[in-house]
C-alpha positions in Angstrom: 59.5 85.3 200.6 56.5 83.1 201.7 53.2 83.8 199.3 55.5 85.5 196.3 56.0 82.6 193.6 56.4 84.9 191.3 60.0 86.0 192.9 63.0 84.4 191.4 64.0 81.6 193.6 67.4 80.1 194.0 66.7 76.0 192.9 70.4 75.0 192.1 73.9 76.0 192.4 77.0 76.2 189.7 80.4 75.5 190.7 82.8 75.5 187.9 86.4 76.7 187.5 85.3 80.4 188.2 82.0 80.4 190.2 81.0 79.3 193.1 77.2 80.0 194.1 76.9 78.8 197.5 78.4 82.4 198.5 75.2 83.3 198.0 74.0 81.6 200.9 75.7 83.4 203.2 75.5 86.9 201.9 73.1 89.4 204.1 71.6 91.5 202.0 71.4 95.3 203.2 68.1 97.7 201.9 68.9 99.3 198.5 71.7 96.8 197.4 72.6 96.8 193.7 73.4 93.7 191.7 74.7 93.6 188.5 74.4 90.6 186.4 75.9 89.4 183.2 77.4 86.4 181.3 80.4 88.3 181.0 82.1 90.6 178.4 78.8 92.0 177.8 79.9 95.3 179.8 80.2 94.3 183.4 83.3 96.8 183.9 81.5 99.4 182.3 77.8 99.3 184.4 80.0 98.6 187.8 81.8 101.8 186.8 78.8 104.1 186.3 77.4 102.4 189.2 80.3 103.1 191.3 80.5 107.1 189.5 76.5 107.6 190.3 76.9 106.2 193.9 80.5 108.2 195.1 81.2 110.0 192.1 82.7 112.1 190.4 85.9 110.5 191.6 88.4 109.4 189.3 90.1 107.6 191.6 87.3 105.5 192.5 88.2 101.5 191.9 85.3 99.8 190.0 86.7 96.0 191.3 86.8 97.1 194.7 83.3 99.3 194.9 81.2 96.0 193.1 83.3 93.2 193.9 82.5 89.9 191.8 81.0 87.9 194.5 80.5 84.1 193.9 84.0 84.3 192.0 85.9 80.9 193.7 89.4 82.1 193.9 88.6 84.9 196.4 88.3 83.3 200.0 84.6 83.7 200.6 85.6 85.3 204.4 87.7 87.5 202.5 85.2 88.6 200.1 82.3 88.7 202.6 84.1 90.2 205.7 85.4 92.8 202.7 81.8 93.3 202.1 80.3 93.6 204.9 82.7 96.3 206.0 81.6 98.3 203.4 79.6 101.6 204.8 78.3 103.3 201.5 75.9 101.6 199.3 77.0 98.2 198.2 76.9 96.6 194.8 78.2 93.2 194.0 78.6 91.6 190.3 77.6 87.9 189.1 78.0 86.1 186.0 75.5 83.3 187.2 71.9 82.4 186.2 69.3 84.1 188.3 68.1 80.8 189.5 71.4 80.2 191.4 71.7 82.8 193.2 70.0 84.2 196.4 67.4 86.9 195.3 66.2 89.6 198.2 63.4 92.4 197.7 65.8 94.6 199.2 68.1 95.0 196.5 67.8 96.4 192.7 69.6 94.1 189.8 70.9 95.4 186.5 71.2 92.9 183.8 73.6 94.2 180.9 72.9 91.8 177.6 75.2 91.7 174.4 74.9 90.3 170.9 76.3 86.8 171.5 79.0 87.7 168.7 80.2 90.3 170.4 80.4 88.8 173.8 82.4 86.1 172.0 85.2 88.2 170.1 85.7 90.1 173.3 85.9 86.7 175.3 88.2 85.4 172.5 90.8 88.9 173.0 90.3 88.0 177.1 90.7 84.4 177.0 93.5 85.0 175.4 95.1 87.3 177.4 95.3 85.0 180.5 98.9 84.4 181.6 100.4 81.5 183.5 99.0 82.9 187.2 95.8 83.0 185.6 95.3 79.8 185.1 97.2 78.2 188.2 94.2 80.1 190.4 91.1 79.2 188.4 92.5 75.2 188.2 94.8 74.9 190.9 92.9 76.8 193.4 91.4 73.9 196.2 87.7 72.9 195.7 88.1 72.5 191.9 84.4 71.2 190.7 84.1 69.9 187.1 86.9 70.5 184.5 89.4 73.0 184.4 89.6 76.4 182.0 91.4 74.6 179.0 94.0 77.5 176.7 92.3 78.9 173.9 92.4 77.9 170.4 93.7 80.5 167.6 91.3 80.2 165.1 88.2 82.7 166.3 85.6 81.5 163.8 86.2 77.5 165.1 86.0 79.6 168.4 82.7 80.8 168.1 81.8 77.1 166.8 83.1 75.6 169.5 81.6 77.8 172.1 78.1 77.8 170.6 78.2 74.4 170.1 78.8 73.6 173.8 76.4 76.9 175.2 79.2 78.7 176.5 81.7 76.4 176.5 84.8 76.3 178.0 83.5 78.5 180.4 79.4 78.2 181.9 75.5 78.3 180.0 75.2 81.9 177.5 71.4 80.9 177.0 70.8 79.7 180.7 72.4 83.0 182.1 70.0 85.3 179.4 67.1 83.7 179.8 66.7 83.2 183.6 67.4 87.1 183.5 64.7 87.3 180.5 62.1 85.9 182.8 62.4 88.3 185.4 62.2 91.4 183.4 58.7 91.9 184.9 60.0 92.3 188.7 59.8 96.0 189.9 63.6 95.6 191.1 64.9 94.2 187.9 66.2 96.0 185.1 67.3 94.7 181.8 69.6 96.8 179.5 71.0 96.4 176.1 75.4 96.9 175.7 74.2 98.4 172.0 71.5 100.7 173.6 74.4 101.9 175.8 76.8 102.2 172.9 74.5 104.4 171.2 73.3 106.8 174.2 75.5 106.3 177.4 74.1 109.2 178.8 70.9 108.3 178.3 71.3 105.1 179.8 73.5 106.4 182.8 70.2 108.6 183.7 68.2 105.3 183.4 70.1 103.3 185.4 70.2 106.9 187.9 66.5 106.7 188.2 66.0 103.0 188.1 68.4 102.9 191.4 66.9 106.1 193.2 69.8 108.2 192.6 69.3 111.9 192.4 71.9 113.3 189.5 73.8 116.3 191.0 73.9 118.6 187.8 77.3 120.0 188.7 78.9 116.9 189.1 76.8 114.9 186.0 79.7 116.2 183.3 82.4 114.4 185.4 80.3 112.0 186.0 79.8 110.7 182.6 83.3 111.4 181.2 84.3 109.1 184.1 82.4 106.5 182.4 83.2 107.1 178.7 85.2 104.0 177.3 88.1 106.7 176.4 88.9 107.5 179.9 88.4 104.2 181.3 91.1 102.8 178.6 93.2 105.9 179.7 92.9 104.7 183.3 92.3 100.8 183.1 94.9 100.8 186.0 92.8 102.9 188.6 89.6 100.8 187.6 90.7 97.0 187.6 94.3 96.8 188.8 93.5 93.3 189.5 93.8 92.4 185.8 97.6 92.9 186.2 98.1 90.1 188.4 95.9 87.7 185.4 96.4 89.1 182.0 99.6 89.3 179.8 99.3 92.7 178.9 98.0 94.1 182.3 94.9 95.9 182.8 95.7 97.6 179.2 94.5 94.6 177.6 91.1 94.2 180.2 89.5 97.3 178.9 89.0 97.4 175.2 87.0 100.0 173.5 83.7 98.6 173.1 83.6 97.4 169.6 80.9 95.5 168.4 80.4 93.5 165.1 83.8 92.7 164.9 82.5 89.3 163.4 81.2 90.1 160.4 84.0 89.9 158.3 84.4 86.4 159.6 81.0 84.5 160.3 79.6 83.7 157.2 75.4 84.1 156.5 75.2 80.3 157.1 77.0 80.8 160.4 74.6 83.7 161.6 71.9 81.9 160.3 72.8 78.6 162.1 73.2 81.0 165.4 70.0 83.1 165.3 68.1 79.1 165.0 69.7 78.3 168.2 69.2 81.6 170.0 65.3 81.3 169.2 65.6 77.6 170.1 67.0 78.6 173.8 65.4 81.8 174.3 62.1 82.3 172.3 62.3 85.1 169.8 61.5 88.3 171.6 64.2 87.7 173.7 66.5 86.7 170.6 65.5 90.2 169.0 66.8 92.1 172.4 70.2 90.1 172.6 70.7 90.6 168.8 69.6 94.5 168.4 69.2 96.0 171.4 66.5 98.8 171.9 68.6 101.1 169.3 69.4 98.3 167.0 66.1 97.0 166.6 64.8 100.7 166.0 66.9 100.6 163.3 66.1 97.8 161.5 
């Protein structure tokens, strides 16, 4: 990377009850790699699902977990989750919920970048964090090499919640305005796209065919209808167990509970106009108000307005 400043750099890593980012230090990237980043619940499941559908698809069978593996998540044995990897003869893609700053970034690979309305992101988190059962928990706290506290249980009130976790940028789990906006800056790079969970909502097909061309994937007509039922939220409720059987292992209700539908603005019969008032000051505070305006609306939603 010698004479590029402009690339994204790795100058730090995060090791918390979940992550671990000195994975990326061993990882080899291959040519035409995919990466999709998020801060999570802002769609991960779904883009590593039309990922996984525009790469081997149509195939219902196809596991989205397995195909785009998270990989700097700490309670996978990094041999396990490289070796599993590097096995791998199709066209890779791996998922991260870190900053861009700490992890490796390679010219070789493309990176999708799925934002959400904070709200939203929370309200899901608050249904997932929730859901964790007793396994959960002993793997992200009890798992050896433990750095900084561990994932506390959830409080029942969602509006002291959302306090709670805007209050500590994320908290209990890593930096929301971090993640977004080391993401924000790269926007520019050729090999980065950003995209919007609203923008998706309101034109998945659409935004499958972006993603299609952004990646260099030629859309086989006859297969395109499959395709994107395969990646409707519909089906992938229908068949949560095919796409993350993982989640059976961590959640109370099994993957059932993993794949909601998608609903956004779930908030707004709780959050008062002080309390989204109070949030869209911090947002343009941490991220500048271009970038505020895309996490809040979206393409579609700002179109709207």
């Amino acid at each position: 990377m010698a004479g590029h400043a402009d690339i994204p750099m790795k100058t730090r890593d995060i090791h918390n009850h979940h992550m671990d980012s000195t994975v990326w230090d061993e990882f080899i990237y291959r040519e035409g790699d995919i990466v999709i980043g998020t801060w999570a619940k802002s769609g991960t499941t779904w883009m590593q699902q039309i990922v996984g559908q525009l790469i081997l698809g149509p195939d219902p069978d196809l596991c989205a977990m397995d195909l785009a593996p998270w990989l700097d998540m700490r309670i996978i044995p990094r041999e396990e989750m490289l070796a599993g990897l590097e096995a791998q003869t199709h066209r890779r893609c791996v998922k991260t919920h870190l900053p861009l700053d700490a992890l490796v970034f390679s010219e070789k690979a493309k990176y999708i970048y799925v934002g959400r309305d904070a709200r939203d992101v929370v309200w899901s988190l608050f249904s997932h964090h929730h859901q964790f059962n007793d396994d959960a928990y002993r793997a992200f706290n009890e798992t050896p090499g433990l750095v900084g506290p561990p994932l506390p249980r959830p409080i029942d009130d969602v509006r002291e919640y959302w306090r709670q976790w805007l209050a500590g940028d994320g908290y209990p789990f890593w930096s929301f305005f971090e993640n977004v906006s080391s993401w924000w800056a790269a926007r520019e790079q050729p090999n980065v796209m950003l995209i919007h969970f609203a923008d998706m909502k309101a034109d998945m097909e659409g935004a499958m065919r972006e993603v299609a061309e952004f990646l260099d994937i030629e859309i086989d007509p006859e297969g395109w209808p499959q395709i994107v039922e395969y990646c409707s939220f519909d089906w992938m409720k229908a068949n949560a167990h095919t796409i993350s059987p993982g989640a059976d292992m961590i959640f109370k209700d099994g993957a059932d509970k993993f794949i909601n539908k998608g609903t956004n603005s779930r908030w707004r019969d709780v959050l008062t106009d002080e309390d989204c008032a109070h949030f869209r000051a911090v947002a343009e505070e941490k991220l500048g108000e271009e970038c505020a305006d895309w996490l809040a609306h979206g393409r579609a939603g700002a179109a709207a307005i």
